[in-house]
ROMIPA-444085 format. One record per residue: x, y, z of N, C-alpha, C in turn. Coordinates in steps of 0.05 Angstrom, whole numbers, plus 5000, padded with zeros to 4 digits. Layout:
% residues N
XYZXYZXYZ;...
% end
This chain:
% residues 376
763865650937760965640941759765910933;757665930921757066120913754666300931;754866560931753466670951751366860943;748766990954746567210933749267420924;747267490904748067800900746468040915;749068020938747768270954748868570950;747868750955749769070954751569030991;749769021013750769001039752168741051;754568681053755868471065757668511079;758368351101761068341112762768201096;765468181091767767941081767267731081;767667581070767467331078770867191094;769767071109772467031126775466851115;776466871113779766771104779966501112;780366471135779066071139777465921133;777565751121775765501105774665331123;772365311122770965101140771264881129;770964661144771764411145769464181138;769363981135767763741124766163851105;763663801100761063761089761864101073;761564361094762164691075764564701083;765264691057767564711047767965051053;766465251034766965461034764665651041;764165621066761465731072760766031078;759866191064760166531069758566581097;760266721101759966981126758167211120;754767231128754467501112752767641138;753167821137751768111162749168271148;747868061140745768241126742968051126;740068211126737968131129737067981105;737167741097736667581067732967571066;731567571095728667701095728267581134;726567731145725667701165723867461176;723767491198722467141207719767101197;718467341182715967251173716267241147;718567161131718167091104718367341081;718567601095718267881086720267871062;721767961044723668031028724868271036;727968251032728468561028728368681005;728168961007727969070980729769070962;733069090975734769080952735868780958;734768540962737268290971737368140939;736068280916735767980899734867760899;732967750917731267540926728567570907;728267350894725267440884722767330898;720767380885718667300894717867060898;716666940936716666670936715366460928;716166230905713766010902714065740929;712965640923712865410942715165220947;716765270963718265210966717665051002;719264670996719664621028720364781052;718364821067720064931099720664721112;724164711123724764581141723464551162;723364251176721864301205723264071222;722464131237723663881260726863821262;728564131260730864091265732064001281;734463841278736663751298738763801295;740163911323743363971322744463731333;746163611334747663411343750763521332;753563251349755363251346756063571355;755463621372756463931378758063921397;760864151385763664171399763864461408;766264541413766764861417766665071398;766764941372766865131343764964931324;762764771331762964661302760164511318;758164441290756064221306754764211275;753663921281751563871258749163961250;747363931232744764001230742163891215;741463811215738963641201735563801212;734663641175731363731190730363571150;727263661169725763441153724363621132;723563501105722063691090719863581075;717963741071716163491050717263511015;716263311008718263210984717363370959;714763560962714263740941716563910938;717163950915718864140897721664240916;721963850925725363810935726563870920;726063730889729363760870729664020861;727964220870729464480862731364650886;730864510902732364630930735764660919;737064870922739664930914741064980922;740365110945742065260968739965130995;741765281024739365241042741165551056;739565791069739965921080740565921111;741865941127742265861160742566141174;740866221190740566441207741566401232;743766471239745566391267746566541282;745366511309745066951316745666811355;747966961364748066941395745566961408;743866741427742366761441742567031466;740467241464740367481472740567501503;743567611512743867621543742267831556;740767831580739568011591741168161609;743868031618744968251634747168381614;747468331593750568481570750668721571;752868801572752569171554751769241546;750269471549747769551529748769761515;751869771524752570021501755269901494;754669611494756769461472756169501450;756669391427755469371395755369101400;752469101391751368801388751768671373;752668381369752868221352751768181320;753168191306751968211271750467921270;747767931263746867651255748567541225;749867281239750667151221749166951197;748267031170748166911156749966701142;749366501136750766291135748766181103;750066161082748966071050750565901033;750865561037750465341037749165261011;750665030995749165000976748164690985;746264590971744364420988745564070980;747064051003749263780997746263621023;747463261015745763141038746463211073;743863151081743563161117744162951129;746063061150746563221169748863391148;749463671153751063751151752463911167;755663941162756764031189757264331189;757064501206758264781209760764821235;761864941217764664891231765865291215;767265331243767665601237767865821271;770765851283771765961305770466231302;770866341277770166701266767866701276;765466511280762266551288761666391307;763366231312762166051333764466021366;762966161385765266161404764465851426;766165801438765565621455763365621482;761965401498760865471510758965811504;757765681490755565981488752765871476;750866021478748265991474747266131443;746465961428745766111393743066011394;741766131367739466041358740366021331;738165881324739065761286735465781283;736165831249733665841233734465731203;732665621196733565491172731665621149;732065671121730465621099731665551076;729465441059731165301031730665491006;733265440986732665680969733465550940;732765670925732465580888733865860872;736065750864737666030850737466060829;735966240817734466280786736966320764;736866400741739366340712739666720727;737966830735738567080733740267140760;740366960784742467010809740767060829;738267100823736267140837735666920855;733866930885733066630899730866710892;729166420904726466400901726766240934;726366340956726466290976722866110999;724765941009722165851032721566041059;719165901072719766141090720666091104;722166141135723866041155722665711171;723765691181723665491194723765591227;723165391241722965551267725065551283;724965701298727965701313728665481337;730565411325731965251353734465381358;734765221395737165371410737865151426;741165221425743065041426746165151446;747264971457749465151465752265031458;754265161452757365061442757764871469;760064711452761164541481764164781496;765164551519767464721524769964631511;771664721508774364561496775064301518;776064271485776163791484779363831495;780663641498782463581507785063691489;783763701457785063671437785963961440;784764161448784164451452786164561472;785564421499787564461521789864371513;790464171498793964151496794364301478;793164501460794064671440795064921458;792764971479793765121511796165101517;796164861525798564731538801564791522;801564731497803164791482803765031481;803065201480803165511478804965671510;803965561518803865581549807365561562;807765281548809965151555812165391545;810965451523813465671503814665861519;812566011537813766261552813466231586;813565971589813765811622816665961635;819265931622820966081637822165791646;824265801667825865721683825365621707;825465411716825265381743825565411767;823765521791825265671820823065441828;825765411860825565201881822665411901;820765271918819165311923818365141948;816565241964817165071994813965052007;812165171992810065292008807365281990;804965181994803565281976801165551999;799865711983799265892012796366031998;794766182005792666211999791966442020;791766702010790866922020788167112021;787067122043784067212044784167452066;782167572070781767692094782167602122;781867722153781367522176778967372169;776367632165773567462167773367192154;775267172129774766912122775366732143;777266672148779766532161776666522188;776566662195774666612222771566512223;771166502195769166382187770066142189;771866032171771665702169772565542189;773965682213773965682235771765512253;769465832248767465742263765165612255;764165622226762365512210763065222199;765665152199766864962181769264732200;768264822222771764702243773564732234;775064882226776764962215778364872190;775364722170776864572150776864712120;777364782099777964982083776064772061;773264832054771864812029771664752005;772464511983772864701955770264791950;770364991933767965221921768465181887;765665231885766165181844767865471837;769365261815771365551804769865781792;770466061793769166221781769066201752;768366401736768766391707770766531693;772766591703775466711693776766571679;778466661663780266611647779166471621;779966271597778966321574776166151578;774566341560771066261552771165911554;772565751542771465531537772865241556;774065381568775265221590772865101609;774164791608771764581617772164551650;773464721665773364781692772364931703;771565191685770165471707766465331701;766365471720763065461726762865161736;765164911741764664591739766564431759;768764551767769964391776770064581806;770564381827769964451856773064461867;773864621874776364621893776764901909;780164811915781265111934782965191923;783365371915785665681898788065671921;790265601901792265671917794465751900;796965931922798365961896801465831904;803565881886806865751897809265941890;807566121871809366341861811166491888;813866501873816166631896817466821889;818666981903819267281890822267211891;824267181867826067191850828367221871;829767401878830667511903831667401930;828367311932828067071965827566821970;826466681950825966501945823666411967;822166631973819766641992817266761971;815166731987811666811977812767141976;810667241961811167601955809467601983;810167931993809067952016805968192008;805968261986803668301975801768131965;798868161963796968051954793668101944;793168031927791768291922788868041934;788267951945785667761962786067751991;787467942007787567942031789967872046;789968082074793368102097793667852099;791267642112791267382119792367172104;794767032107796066732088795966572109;794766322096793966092104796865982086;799265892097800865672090801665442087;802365202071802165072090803864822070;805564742079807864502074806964452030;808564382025808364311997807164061993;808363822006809363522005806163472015;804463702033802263572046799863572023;799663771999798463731977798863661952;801563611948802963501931804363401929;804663091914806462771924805162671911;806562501909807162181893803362031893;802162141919798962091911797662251902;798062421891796762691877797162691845;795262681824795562761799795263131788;796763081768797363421767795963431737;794263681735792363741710793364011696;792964021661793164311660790964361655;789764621679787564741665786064941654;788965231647788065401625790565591631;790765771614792165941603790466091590;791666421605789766651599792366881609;791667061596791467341606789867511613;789967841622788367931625788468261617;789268241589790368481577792268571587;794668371602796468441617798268261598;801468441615803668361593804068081602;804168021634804067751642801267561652;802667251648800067051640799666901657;797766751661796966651687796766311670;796866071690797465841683795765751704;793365631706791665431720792165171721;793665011747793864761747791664621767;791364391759789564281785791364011799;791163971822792263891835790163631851;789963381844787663221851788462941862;788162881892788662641904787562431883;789562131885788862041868785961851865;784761771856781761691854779961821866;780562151871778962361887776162411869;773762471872771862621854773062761827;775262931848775963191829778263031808;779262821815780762641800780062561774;777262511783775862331764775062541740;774362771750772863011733775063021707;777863091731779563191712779462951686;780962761693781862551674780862561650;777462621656775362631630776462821607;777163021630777363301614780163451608;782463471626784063601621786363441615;788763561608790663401604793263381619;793063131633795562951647798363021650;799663181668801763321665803863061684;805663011672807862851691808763051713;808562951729808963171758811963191764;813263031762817262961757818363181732;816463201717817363261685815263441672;815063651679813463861668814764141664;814064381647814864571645814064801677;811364641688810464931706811064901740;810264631742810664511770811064201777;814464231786814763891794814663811816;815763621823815663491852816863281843;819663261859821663041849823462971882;824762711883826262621903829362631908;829762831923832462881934833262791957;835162491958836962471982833362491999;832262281992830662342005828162492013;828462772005826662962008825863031984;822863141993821463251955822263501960;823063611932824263881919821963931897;821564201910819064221884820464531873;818864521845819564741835817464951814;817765151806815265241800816565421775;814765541751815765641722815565981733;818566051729817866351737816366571723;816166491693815566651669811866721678;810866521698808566521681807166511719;803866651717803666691748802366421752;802766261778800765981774798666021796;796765931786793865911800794365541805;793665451828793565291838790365091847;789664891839787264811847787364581861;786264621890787264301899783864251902;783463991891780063931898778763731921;780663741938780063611967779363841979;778163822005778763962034781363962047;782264182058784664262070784364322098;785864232124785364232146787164492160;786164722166788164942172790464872196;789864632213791264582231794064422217;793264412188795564312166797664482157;796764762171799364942162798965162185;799465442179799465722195798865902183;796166062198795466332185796566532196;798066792188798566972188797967222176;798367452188797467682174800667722157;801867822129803367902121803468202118;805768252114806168622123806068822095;804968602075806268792047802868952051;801969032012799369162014797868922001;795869001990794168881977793069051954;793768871936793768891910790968781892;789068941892787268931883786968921850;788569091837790469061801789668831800;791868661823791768261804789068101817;787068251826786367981829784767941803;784467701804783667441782780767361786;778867561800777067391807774367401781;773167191774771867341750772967441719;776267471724777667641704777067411676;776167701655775967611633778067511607;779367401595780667361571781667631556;783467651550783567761528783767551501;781967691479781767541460783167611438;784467901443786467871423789467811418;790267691445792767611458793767401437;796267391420796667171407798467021421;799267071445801166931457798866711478;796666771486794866571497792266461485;791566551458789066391443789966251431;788166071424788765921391785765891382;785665821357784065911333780865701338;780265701369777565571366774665721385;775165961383773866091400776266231416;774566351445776366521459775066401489;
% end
């Protein structure tokens, strides 16, 4: 596809977009401002009448990729040659202000029929908020445009990753899962004040709370799905809970078999790090035809609970033997209420480890052992 002749550009990116732009450039540079202005050096010449797009529509929109349409009047269509796309992160008011702000992405398209698709991980992250601007352009014998003036802005937001996404997770995940250790307990550690809160505010029944926003950007559980954090991880050695914790002295304990069994479906739902050498593994844990049952099914993907790399539950002579992946730390989600008279709180004697907690914790995005190529 062919792109202006500019002096200022970024690369254009190494991956090929998919359907409709084939080869759609990447460019970091002002092609003219929202009032139609020119720059002085872009090779743009001077504007004749050219269609302004109007009445745009995004549809079909995923985690990296969404359609685009809009209407034009039919004067001096057949010279339309290109169409220019202005596609710029919708502006956060609480961000770093001594981050480096995002390069407005130009996007220069030669003018195939509508809808057309944009597809492209390098500019488009998941779950996030953009604005788009459209104009149409006419490429003279000399390389020159003859440009329209913008079109007005619309705003739009990415979806979260599809299912198709999580098992690319999932796959990844499985690679550096590790080995299996026997496990007896699932347990969940807070302060007293918690513990005496739900006590007294709650009869002593344990909440789910919406998950925070940790771990990777486009995961269709943070900010959406309602449960209780728990963990099963065992320290190598004892084949008991670590006696450190970095969320509080207080562990709430409490039987394996009573949140996980043969009526319980098991979910995966993300894999992340946190610029740390070791990775964390989100499962959800959901009675069957529960709310949180139903959420998952839509969204995540269906782990055989007998036959999995991270956490099983299988029948011995009787009794369930569960087991858990040592390689990797597991975050636990059960999306019922939990009854504390269902296990024992105790204070444990180690410290508290404030390093791991997870609360909020962001992605690393340049981890190749936990991304894959659709955002972060």
């Amino acid at each position: 596809m062919e792109v202006p002749r500019l002096d200022h550009h970024r690369s254009s990116p190494t991956s090929p977009c998919e359907d409709v732009i084939k080869n759609l450039s990447l460019e970091a540079i002002q092609l003219c401002d929202r009032e139609g202005n020119k720059s002085q050096d872009s090779g743009i010449a001077e504007m004749e009448e050219l269609p302004v797009p109007h009445n745009i529509k995004i549809s079909n929109i995923t985690c990296d990729s969404f359609k685009i349409s809009w209407e034009m009047d039919s004067k001096s269509k057949e010279r339309i040659t290109h169409y220019f796309i202005d596609l710029n992160k919708k502006e956060n008011k609480n961000s770093n202000k001594f981050k480096h702000k995002d390069v407005p992405t130009k996007l220069v398209a030669k003018a195939v029929p509508l809808p057309m698709t944009v597809r492209g991980h390098w500019f488009l992250s998941p779950r996030t908020e953009y604005t788009v601007a459209v104009q149409t352009a006419s490429k003279q014998v000399d390389g020159d445009y003859i440009v329209s003036e913008w079109s007005e802005i619309i705003e739009f937001c990415t979806a979260d990753y599809s299912k198709v996404h999580l098992t690319q997770l999932l796959e990844k995940a499985e690679v550096i899962a590790g080995r299996m250790l026997k496990f007896s307990v699932f347990y969940r550690n807070q302060h007293k004040e918690y513990f005496d809160y739900i006590r007294e505010q709650h009869g002593g029944i344990l909440q789910p709370s919406v998950k925070d926003n940790s771990g990777s950007h486009g995961s269709p559980i943070s900010g959406k799905l309602e449960g209780i954090f728990f963990s099963c991880t065992t320290e190598f050695n004892t084949g008991k809970p670590p006696q450190d914790s970095p969320y509080g002295r207080y562990r709430f304990e409490i039987a394996a078999e009573k949140l996980c069994n043969p009526n319980t479906n098991l979910y995966f739902g993300d894999f992340y790090c946190m610029y740390t050498a070791y990775h964390y593994v989100i499962l959800v844990l959901a009675p069957v035809g529960s709310p949180g049952d139903e959420f998952c099914k839509q969204r995540l993907p269906q782990l055989n609970l007998q036959d999995n790399k991270f956490l099983t539950c299988t029948e011995e002579d009787g009794a369930m033997i569960y087991h858990h992946a040592q390689d990797v730390l597991l975050e636990v989600i059960y999306t019922d209420p939990v009854d504390l008279s269902l296990g024992t709180v105790a204070e444990i004697t180690g410290h508290q480890l404030m390093s791991l907690s997870t609360a909020n914790a962001k992605k690393d995005p340049s981890c190749k052992t936990c991304n894959i190529s659709v955002g972060r």
